[in-house]
N, C-alpha and C positions, 0 to 999 in steps of 0.2 A: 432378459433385460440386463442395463447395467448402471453404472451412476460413471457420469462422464465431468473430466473435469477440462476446463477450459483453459491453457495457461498461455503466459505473456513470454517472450523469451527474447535471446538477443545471440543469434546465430545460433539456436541450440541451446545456451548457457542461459536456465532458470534462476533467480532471485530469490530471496528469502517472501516473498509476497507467494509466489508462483507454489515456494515449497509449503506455506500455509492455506493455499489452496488444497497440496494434495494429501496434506495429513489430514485437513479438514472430511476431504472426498475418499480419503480412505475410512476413517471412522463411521463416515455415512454408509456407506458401501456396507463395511463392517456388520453394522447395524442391521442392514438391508439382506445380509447375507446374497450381495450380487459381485459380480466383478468390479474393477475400477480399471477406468479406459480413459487416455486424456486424449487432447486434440493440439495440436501448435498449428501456426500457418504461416508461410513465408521459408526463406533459405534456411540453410541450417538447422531445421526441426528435426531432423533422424538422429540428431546429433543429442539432443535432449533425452532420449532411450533409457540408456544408463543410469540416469538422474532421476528419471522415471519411476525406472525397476525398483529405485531404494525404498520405492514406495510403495510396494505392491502390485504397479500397473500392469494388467495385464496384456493390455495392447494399446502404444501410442499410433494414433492416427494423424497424419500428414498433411493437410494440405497443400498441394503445391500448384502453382500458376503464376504467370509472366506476373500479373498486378499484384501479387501480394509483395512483391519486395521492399513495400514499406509500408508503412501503419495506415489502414484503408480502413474504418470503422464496419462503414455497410457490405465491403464484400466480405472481409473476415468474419461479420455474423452470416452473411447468406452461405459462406462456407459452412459453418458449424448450424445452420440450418438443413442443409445440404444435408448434411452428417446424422442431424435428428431421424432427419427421415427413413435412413434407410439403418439404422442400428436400435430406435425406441427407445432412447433410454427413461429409468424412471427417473432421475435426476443429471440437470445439468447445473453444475458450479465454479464462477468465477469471480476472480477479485471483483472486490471493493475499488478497484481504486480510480481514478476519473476515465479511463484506458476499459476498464475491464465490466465498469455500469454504463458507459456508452454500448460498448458493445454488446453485452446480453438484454438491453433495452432494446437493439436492433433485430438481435433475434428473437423476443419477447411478441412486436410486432409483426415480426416476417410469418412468427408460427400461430401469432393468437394465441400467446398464451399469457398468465400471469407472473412478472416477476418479483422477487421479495430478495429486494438491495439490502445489503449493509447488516447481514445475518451473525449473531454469533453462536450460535447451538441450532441445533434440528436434528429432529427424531423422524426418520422416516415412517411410512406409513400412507394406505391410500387419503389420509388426512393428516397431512405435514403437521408436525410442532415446531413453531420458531420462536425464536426469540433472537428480535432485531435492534438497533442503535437507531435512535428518531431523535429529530432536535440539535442535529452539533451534537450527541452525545449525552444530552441532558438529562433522557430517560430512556430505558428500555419496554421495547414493544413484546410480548406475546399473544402472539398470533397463531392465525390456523391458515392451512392453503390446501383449498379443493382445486387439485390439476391432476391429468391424467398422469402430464411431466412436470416436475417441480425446477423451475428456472430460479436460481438463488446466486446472489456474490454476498460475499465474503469481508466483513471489516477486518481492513488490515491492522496486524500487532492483536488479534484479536484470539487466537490461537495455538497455541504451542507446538511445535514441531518436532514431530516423534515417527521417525522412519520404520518402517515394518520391521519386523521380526526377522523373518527370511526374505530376503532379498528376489526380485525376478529378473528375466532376461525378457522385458515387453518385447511381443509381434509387431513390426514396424508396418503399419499399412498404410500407402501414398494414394490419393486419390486426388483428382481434379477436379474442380469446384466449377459450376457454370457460374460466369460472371456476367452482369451484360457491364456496357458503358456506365449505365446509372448507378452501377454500386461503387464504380472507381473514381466515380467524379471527388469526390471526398478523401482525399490522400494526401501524405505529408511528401511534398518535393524538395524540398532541404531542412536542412539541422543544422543550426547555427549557436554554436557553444558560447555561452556568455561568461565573462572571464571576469571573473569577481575577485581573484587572489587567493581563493579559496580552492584549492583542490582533494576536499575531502568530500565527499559524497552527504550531502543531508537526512536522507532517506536509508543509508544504511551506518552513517557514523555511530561510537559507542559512547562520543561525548559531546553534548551540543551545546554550544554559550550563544543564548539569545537574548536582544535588545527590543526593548519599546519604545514609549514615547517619552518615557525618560531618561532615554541619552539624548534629547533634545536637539544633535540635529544628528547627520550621514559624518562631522566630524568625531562626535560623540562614542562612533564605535570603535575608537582607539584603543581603548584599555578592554576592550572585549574581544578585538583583534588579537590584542597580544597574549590575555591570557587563554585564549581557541588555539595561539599559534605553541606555546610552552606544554598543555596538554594534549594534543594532536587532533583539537575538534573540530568541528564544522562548524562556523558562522551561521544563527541563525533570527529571525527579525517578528515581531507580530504585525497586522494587517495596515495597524497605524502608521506601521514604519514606512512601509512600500506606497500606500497613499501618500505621503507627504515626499514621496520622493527619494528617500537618505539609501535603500536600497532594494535591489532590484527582484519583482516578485517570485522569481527562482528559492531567494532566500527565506519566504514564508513558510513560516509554521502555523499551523490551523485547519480549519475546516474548508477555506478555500485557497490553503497552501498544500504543502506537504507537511502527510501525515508520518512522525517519527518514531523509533522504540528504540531509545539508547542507554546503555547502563546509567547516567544521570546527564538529566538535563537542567542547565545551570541558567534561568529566568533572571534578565537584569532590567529593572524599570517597568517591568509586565503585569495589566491589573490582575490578568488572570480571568477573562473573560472566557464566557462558553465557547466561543466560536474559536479560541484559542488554544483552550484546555482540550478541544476534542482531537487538535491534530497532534499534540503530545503525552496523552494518557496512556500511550505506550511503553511510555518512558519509566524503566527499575524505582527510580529514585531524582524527587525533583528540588534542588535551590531554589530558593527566589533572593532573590535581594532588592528588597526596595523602603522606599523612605516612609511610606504609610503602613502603618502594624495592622487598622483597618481592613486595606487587600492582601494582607498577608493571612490574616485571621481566618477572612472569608474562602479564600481559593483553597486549593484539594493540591498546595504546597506539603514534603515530607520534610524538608526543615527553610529556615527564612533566618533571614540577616537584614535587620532594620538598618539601613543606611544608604548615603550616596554612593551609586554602582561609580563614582568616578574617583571615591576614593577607595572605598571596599576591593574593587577588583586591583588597583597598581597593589596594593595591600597582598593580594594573594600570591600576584603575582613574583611580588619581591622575594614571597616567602621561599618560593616553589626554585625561583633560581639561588636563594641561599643554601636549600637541601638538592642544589646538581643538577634541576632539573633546565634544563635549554631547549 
């Protein structure tokens, strides 16, 4: 038997999510005293190996086939259903993230089995220990799971990334997945990059400046533009924002945005609601600034600044370019 981890990749080239999948799936492993074997699917997957190995894998497994060359939900799980079948593993584990609990929800039902989303610990054993994120984040579930296979993802920023010891050289094995038409119906046929001005990654930035409903309108994020642009951050908005319009849902942080972990993330006019806090509690170290001491009080803020973000931030701003910085 092995503990198989399931990863997302982009020609080969894993992510910080992908690589908290396999330290996660190494420690299980670990635990399990079994091997660790992952799966990719689509071009570029052999290419992943290396990246693998730094993590103990023993052997990455390939899928390849004409329809996986883009993001197909149901055939990349009946792929790695596929994969179940003929390898056994005692665990299969993949992200958290909307990508990664689509798909092992797919494979959950292709195999009949149980899946347990949005994990942060587990002890193997023919009677799993977890402990899961339920709520936006609000509380932690422990739980038990009676499976012969234990199907789990992974909350992202949820675990530390720590590469083995000794290094491997993973067995690359390619195989062909039977697909019929119904598993491809569901596939993405273009990508179309939405051009915000912003060319810093959200999900992977180490500095985020984000806006709520009190920068009052899509003019409002001036002074949060310029000081995102002087620190080198990523723009980012809560749910309030993208509903009223000012900008566009790419730029959400939260529970049904994008979930962050950046060395600080700098909250401007944000109550700090659950559904908000749960997409940036990955974050080192968080600001707020805002004009109520009330939501500042209350939020799971590590320091706050009572004032208007439209005078507070030109303020910082001013500061950062009188010590050089541009």
């Amino acid at each position: 038997m092995v503990v198989l981890a399931v990863l997302e990749h982009d020609d080969g080239a894993i992510g910080d999510v992908a690589r908290q999948v396999l330290a996660f799936g190494a420690a299980y492993a670990h635990a399990a005293e079994l091997p660790l074997h992952a799966v990719v699917a689509g071009p570029g997957g052999e290419n992943a190996a290396e990246q693998t190995g730094a993590f103990g894998v023993a052997r990455l497994h390939v899928a390849d086939h004409e329809g996986l060359g883009s993001y197909a939900p149901q055939a990349i799980a009946r792929s790695v259903a596929e994969l179940i079948g003929q390898i056994a593993p005692a665990a299969v584990i993949g992200a958290g993230t909307e990508r990664g609990n689509e798909v092992l929800a797919h494979v959950a039902a292709i195999c009949e089995l149980p899946l347990a989303a949005n994990c942060i610990a587990a002890a193997p054993g023919e009677t799993a220990q977890l402990t899961r994120i339920r709520w936006g984040g609000s509380l932690l579930e422990e739980a038990q799971m009676h499976s012969a296979i234990k199907l789990l993802t992974l909350a992202p920023h949820s675990f530390e990334v720590r590469t083995a010891a000794a290094a491997t050289q993973p067995a690359v094995a390619r195989f062909t997945p039977v697909l019929s038409d119904a598993d491809l119906a569901v596939r993405v046929v273009e990508r179309v990059k939405t051009v915000t001005g912003d060319s810093i990654s959200l999900a992977s930035a180490k500095v985020v400046v984000s806006g709520g409903r009190g920068t009052g309108s899509a003019e409002g994020f001036a002074p949060i533009e310029e000081l995102a642009g002087l620190l080198g951050a990523a723009v980012g908005c809560s749910r309030a924002v993208t509903i009223a319009g000012w900008r566009p849902h790419t730029d959400q942080v939260g529970q049904t945005g994008t979930k962050i972990a950046p060395e600080i993330y700098i909250a401007c006019g944000i109550s700090g609601a659950t559904q908000h806090m749960a997409g940036c509690k990955g974050a080192k170290r968080i600001l707020a600034v805002n004009t109520d001491p009330e939501v500042l009080a209350n939020a799971e803020f590590d320091y706050a600044v009572i004032g208007d973000l439209h005078q507070v931030l030109p303020a910082i701003s001013a500061e950062l370019r009188k010590a050089g910085v541009k």
